[in-house]
C-alpha positions in Angstrom: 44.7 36.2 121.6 47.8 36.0 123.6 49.8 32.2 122.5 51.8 31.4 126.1 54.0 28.4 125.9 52.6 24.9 125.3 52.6 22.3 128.0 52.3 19.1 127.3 49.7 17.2 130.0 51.3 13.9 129.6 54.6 14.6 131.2 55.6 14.0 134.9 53.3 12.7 137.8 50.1 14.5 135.7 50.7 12.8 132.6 48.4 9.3 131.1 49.9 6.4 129.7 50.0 8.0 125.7 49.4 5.6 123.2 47.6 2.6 125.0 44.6 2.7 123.2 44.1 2.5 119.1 41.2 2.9 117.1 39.5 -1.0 118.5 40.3 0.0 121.6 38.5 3.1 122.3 35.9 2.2 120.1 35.0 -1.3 122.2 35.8 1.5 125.4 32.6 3.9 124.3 30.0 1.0 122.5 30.5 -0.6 125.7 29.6 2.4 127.8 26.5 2.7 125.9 25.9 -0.9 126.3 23.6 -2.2 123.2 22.3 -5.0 125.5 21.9 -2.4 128.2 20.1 -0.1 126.6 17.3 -2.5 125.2 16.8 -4.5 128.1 16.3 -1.3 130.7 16.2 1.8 128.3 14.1 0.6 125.4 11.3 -1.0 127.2 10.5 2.2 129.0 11.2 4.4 126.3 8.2 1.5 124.4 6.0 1.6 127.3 6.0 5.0 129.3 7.1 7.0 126.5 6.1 7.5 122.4 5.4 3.6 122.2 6.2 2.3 118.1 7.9 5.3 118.0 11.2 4.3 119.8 12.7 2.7 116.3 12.5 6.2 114.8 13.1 7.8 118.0 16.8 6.3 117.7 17.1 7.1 113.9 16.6 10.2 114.8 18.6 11.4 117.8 21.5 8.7 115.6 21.2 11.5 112.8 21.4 14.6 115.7 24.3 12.7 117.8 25.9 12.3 113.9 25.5 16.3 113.4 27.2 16.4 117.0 30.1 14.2 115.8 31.0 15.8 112.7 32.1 19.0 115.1 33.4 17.3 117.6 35.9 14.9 115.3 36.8 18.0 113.9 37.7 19.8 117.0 39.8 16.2 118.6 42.1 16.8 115.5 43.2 19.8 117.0 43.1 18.8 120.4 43.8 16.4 123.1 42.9 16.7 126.9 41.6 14.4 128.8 38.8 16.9 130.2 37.2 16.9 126.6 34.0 18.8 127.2 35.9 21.3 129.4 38.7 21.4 126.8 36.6 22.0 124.4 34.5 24.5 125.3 37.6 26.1 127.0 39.1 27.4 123.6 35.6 27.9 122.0 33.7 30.0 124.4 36.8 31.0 126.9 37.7 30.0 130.7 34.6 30.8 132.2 32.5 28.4 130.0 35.0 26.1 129.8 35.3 25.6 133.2 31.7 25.8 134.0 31.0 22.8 131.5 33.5 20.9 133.0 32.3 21.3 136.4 28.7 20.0 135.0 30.4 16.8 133.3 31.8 16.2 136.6 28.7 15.9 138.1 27.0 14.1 135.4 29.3 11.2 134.6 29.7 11.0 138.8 25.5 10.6 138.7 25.7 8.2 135.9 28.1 6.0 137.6 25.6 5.7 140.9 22.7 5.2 138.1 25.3 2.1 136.9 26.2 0.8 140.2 22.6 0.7 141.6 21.4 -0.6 138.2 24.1 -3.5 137.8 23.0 -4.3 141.7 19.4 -4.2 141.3 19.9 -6.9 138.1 23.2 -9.0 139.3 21.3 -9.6 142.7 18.3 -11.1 140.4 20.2 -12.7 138.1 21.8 -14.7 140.8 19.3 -15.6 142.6 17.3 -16.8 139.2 20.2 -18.5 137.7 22.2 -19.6 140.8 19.9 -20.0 143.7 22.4 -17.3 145.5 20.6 -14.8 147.5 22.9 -12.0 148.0 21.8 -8.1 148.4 22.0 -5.6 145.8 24.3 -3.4 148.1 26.9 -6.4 148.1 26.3 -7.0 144.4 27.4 -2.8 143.7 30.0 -2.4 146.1 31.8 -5.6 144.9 31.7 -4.5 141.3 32.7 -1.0 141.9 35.7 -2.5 143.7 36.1 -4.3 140.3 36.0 -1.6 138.5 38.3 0.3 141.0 40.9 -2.5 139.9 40.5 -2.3 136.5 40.5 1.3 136.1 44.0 1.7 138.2 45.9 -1.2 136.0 45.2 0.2 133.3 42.6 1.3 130.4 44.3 -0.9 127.4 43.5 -3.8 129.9 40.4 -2.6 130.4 39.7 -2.3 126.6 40.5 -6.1 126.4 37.6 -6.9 128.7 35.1 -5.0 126.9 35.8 -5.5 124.1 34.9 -9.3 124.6 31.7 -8.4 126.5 30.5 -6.2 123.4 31.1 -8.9 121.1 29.4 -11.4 122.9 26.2 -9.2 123.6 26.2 -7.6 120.3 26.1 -11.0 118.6 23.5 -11.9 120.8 21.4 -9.0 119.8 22.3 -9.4 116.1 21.0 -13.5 116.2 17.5 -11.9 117.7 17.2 -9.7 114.6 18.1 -12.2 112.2 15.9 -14.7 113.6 12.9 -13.0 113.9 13.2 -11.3 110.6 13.6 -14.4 108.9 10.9 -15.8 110.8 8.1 -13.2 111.2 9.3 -11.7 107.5 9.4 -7.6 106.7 5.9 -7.6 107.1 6.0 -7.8 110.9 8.5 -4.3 110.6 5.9 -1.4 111.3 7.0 1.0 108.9 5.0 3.9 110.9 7.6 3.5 113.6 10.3 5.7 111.6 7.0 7.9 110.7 7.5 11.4 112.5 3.5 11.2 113.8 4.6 8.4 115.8 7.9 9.4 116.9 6.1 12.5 118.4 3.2 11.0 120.0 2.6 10.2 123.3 5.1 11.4 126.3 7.8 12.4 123.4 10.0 13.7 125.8 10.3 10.5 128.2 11.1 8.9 124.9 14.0 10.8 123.8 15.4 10.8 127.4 15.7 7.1 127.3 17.2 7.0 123.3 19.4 9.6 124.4 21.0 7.9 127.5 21.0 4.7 125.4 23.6 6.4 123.7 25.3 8.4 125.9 29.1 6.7 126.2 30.2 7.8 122.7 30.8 11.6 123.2 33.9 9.4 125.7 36.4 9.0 122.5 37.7 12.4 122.9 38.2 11.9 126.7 40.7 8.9 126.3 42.7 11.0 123.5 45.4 11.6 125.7 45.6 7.8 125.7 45.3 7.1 122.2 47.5 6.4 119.5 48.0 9.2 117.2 44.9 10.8 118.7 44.6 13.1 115.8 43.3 10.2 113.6 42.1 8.0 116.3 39.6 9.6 118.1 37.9 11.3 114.7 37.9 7.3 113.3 36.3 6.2 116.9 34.1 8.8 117.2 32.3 7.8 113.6 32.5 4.4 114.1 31.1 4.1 117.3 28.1 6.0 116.6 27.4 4.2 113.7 27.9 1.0 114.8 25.3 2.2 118.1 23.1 3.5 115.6 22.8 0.7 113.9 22.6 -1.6 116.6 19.6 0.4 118.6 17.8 0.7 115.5 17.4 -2.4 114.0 17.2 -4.4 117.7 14.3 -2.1 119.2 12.6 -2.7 115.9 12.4 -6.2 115.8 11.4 -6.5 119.4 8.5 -4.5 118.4 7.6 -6.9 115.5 8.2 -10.0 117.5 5.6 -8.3 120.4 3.1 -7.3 117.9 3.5 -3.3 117.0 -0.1 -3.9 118.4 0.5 -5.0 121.6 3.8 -4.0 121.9 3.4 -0.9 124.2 1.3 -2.7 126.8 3.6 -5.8 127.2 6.7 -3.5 127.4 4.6 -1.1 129.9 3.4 -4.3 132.3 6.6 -6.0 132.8 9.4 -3.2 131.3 12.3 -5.8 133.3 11.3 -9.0 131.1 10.1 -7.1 128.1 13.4 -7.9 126.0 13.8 -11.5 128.2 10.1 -12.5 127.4 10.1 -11.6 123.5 13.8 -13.3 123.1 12.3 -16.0 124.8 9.2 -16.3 122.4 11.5 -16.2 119.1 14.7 -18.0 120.3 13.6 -20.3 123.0 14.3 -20.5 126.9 17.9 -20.9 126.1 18.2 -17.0 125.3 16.8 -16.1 128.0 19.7 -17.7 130.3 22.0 -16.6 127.5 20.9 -12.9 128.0 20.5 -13.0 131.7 24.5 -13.5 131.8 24.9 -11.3 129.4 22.7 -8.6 130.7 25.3 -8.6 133.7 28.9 -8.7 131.9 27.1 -5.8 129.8 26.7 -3.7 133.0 29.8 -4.3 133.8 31.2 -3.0 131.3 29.2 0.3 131.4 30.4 0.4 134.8 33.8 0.0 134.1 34.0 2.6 130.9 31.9 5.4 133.0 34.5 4.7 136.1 36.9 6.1 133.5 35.7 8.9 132.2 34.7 10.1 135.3 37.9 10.1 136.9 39.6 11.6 133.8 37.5 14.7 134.9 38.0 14.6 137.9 41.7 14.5 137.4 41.8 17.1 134.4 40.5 19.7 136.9 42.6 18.2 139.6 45.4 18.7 137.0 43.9 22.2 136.7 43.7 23.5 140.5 39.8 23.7 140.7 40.0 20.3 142.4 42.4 19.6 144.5 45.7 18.9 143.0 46.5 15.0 144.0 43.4 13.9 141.7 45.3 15.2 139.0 48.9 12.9 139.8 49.0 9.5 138.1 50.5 6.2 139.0 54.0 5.7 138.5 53.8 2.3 136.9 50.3 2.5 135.3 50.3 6.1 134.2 46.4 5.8 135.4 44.1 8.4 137.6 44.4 6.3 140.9 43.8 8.5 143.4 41.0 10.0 141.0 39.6 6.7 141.1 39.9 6.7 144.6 38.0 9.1 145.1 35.5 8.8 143.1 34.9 5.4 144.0 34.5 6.3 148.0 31.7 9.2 146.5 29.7 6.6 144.8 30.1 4.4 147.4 28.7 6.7 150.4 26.0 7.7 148.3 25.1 3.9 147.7 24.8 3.6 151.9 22.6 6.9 151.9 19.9 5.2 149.3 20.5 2.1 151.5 19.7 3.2 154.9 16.6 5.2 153.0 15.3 1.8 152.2 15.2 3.2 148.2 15.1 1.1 145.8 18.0 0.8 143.5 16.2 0.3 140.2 12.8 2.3 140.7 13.7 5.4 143.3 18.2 5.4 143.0 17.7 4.9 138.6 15.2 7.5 138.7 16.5 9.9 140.5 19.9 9.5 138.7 19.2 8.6 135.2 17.8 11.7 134.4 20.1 14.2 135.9 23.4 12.4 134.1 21.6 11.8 130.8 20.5 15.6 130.7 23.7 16.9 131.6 25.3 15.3 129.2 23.2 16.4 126.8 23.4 19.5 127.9 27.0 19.8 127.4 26.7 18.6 123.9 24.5 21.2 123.1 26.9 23.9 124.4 30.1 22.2 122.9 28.7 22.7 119.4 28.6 26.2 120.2 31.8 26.2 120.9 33.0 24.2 118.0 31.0 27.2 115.8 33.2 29.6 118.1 36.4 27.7 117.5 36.2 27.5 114.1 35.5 30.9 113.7 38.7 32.4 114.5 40.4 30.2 111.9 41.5 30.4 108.5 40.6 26.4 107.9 37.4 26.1 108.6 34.8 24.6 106.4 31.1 25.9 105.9 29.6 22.6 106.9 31.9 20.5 109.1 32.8 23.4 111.4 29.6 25.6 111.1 26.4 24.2 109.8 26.6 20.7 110.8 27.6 22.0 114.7 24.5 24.7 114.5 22.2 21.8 113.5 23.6 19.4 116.3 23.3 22.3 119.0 19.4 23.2 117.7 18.7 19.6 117.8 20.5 18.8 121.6 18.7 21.7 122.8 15.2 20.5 121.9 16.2 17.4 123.5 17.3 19.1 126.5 13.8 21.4 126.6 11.8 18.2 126.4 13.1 16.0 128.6 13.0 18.7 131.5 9.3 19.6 130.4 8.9 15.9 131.2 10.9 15.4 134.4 8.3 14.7 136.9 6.8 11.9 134.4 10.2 10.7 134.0 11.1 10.4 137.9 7.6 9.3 138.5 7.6 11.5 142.2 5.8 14.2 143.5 8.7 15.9 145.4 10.0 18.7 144.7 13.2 18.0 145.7 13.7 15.2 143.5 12.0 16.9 140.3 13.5 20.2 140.9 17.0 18.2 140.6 17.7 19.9 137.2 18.6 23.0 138.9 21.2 21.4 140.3 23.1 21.4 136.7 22.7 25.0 136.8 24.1 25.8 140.2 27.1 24.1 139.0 27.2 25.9 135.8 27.0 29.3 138.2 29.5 28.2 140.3 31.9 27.3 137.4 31.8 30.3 135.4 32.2 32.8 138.5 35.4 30.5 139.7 36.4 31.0 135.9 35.9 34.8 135.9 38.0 35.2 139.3 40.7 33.0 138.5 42.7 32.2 135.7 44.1 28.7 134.3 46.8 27.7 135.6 47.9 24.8 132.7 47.5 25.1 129.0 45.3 23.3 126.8 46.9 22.5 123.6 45.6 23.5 120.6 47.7 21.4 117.5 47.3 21.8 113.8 46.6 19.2 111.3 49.4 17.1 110.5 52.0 19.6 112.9 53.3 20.0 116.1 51.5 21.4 118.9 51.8 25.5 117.8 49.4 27.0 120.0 47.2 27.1 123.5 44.5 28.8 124.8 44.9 32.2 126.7 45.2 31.7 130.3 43.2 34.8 131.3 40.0 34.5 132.2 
């Protein structure tokens, strides 16, 4: 392969603030995107109720272990590279151009989908939440647009700021998911713990694939430490460091919190509670072991926590778009950066003005944010995303290959397992769509093809033209020595 000079994507009007982010940083950054709070009240409940019921515990020690396979590869691959695209990047020097650009294209659309999912979702709930806690009534559109402006703000001044707010939202929704556990454990005792939950007959029972869609989107947010490597202090270290913390610390989190709300329900009783009121299944059972007072608590916190999911997905999805605005795919001003802030702004722009036309489209359509907009969206996002795991072990495998370094299990085995693994996850949540999105239109359930339209369209525009700005390949511990070929 051809090695054409290295250019380094953090200088002039293209370039991200380097070193604004450490280890904490990005790590509260991605754990907030996956939101533990998040996840149980709205993902958990359905995954309980709709989908392998007692199973969910083991569900999330499961896809924990697969996302862990996942990470080994893809910490490997961030110490030898840094690019704000990371799943384009990625696959870019694995597979070539033409996949490369084909997955980016795909993570564009996903992390755009999964930022309407948030902003409809942190609507739906903030609108409730006042009304509940406040007596305000205000409308869920005013509720979304005013925190995407928010998150606009936030996003253009700067991602260590940024950090600094999350990081104080995860630790005060993480503590209040850790005092649940503790509580009910000491008061129900190990007995109330089902231990068939982690058995694999009950982690494959029921709708299995409507299970694993909701684990897997409970985690999705992680795969985002390679995406602010750019921004990242010594990203070489960084980013490997974050990327095992945080899914770790997730792991940990979803496991022990979704099965203690199934002891404190009753691993009886606890699908049909979960499956007749999925929005108060968390609230109600806090309630029952803590007192009202949690369920206030929680409401609040229920809210910051969307927030912050909000606020971390903004990011990543205007560091895509403005990697292949950087690139030429996109147009070329999504890929300039603010003068002071070093920050995506007119990416953020952009993608803020998207999300928010598409919000006045459900709107006028009289859909509902949580029910028809969360559907319709969840889904889509989560499976891309999953989808592009899949393929980016591949292309760790493919890396790796044409290097002296690499290592039988960190570069080969443990990528081939995460890929097998992503790609039964892929298979059954599409088997499963129309249970997922609940709808008999083909439009809506046919919405996965729109993933591979995408794909199409990014692989033919990466066989026709070729890159027109490297992506760095470092080695350990050394400058940056090499790039992949330009040709596509």
């Amino acid at each position: 392969m051809a090695e054409p000079t290295v250019t380094d994507p953090s200088d002039g009007e293209q370039g991200l603030k380097a070193g604004a982010m450490g280890v904490r940083s990005i790590v509260f950054m991605v754990v907030a995107t996956a939101a533990p709070l998040t996840a149980m009240a709205s993902a958990m409940p359905l995954a309980l109720g709709l989908g392998n019921g007692i199973g969910v515990p083991g569900t999330y020690l499961a896809v924990a272990i697969i996302l862990a396979l996942f990470a080994v590869g893809y910490a490997a691959m961030s110490r030898h590279l840094t690019n704000a695209g990371a799943f384009f990047a990625y696959v870019t020097v694995g597979l070539g151009p033409r996949f490369g650009i084909a997955a980016g294209l795909v993570a564009v659309l996903a992390y755009n989908v999964l930022v309407l999912y948030i902003v409809g979702l942190v609507g739906f709930f903030g609108s409730g939440i006042l009304s509940t806690e406040l007596g305000i009534t205000i409308p869920w559109q005013a509720v979304s647009f005013g925190l995407l402006a928010a998150a606009l703000v936030v996003g253009i001044i700067g991602v260590e700021i940024n950090a600094r707010v999350l990081g104080v939202l995860l630790i005060l929704e993480t503590a209040m998911l850790v005092i649940l556990d503790v509580v009910t454990f000491a008061t129900l005792g190990p007995s109330a713990y089902p231990i068939s939950a982690l058995s694999p007959t009950e982690i494959f029972s029921g709708s299995v694939g409507i299970g694993f869609m909701f684990v897997f989107i409970s985690f999705i947010g992680f795969e985002a430490t390679a995406i602010f490597g750019e921004e990242a202090k010594d990203p070489r270290r960084t980013v490997p460091r974050a990327t095992k913390l945080a899914i770790a610390l997730i792991g940990v989190v979803y496991l022990l919190t979704s099965w203690s709300l199934i002891a404190a329900s009753g691993a009886s009783t606890a699908s049909a509670a979960a499956l007749t009121d999925p929005g108060n299944f968390v609230f109600n059972t806090a309630g029952s072991i803590l007192g009202g007072w949690s369920v206030h608590v929680m409401s609040w916190l229920l809210l910051t926590s969307m927030i912050a999911v909000l606020f971390a997905l903004h990011g990543m999805a205007t560091r895509y778009l403005m990697a292949f605005g950087r690139e030429g795919i996109l147009p070329k001003a999504l890929g300039r950066t603010h003068s002071r802030f070093k920050t995506p702004h007119i990416a953020a722009c952009v993608q803020a003005g998207v999300i928010a036309i598409a919000v006045i489209g459900y709107s006028v359509a009289g859909a509902d944010p949580y029910l028809d907009l969360g559907n319709q969206t969840a889904g889509l996002g989560a499976l891309g995303v999953i989808a592009l795991m899949a393929v980016t072990s591949v292309a760790v495998i493919g890396f790796f290959l044409k290097r002296p370094d690499r290592h039988w299990w960190t570069h080969l085995v443990a990528p081939a397992l995460a890929a097998i693994g992503l790609s039964i996850a892929v298979f059954l949540i599409v088997d499963n769509y129309a249970l997922l999105t609940g709808s008999d239109s083909a439009i809506v359930n046919g919405l996965p093809w729109l993933l591979v339209v995408v794909a199409v369209i990014g692989f033919v525009v990466g066989s026709v033209r070729p890159l027109r700005a490297d992506v760095d390949v470092f080695g350990i511990g050394e400058v940056a020595e090499t790039s992949v070929e330009h040709a596509g």
